[in-house]
C-alpha positions as CSV (number, residue, x, y, z in Angstrom):
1,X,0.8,1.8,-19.0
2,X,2.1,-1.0,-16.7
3,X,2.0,-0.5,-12.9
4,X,5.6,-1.5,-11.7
5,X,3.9,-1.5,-8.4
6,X,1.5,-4.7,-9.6
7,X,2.8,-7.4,-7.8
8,X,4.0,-5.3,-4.3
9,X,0.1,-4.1,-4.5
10,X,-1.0,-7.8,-4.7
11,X,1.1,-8.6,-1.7
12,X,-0.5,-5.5,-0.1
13,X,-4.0,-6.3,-0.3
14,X,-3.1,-10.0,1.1
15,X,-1.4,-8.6,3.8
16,X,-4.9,-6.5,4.6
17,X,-6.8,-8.8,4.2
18,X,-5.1,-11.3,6.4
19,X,-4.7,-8.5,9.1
20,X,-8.8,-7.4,9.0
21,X,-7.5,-4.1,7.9
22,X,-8.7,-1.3,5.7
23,X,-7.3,1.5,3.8
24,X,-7.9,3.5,7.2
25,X,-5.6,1.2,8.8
26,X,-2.9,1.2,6.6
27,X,-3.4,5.4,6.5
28,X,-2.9,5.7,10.2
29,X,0.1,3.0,10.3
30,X,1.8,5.0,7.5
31,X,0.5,8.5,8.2
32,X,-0.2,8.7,4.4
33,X,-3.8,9.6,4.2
34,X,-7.1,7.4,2.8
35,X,-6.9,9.1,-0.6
36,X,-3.2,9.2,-1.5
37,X,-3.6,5.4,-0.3
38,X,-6.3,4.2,-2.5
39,X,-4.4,6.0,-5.2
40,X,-1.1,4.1,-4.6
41,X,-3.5,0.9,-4.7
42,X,-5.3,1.8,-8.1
43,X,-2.5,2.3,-9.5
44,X,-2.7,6.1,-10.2
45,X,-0.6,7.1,-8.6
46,X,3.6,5.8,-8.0
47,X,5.9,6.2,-5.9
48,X,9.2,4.7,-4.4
49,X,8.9,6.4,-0.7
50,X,5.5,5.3,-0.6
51,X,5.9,1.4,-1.0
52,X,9.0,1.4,1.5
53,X,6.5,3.2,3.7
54,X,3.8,0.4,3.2
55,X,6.2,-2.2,3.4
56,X,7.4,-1.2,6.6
57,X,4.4,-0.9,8.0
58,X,3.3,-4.0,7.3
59,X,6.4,-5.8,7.8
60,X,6.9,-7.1,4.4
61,X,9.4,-6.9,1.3
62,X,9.3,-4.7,-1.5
């Protein structure tokens, strides 16, 4: 199955990783918590709301 999420959880992890944050970070900033995160990331699990969410919170496009 193809993740139609692939590229925007690319972006994501640059964004982190230019930003020194974790998964913790990105929890707190979204109020999603660690786990529903890191399944977002791995691709398990998908959701619309969810990438705005992350988007917003990190200031980029989706």
């Amino acid at each position: 199955m193809f993740n139609i999420y692939k590229l925007f959880i690319a972006e994501v992890k640059k964004q982190l990783s230019i930003r020194g944050w974790k998964y913790a970070d990105l929890s707190k900033a979204t109020g999603y918590t660690v786990g529903t995160i890191e399944a977002f990331m791995c691709g398990a699990r998908e959701s619309e709301r969810m990438a705005d969410c992350i988007a917003k919170a990190l200031g980029i496009e989706r």
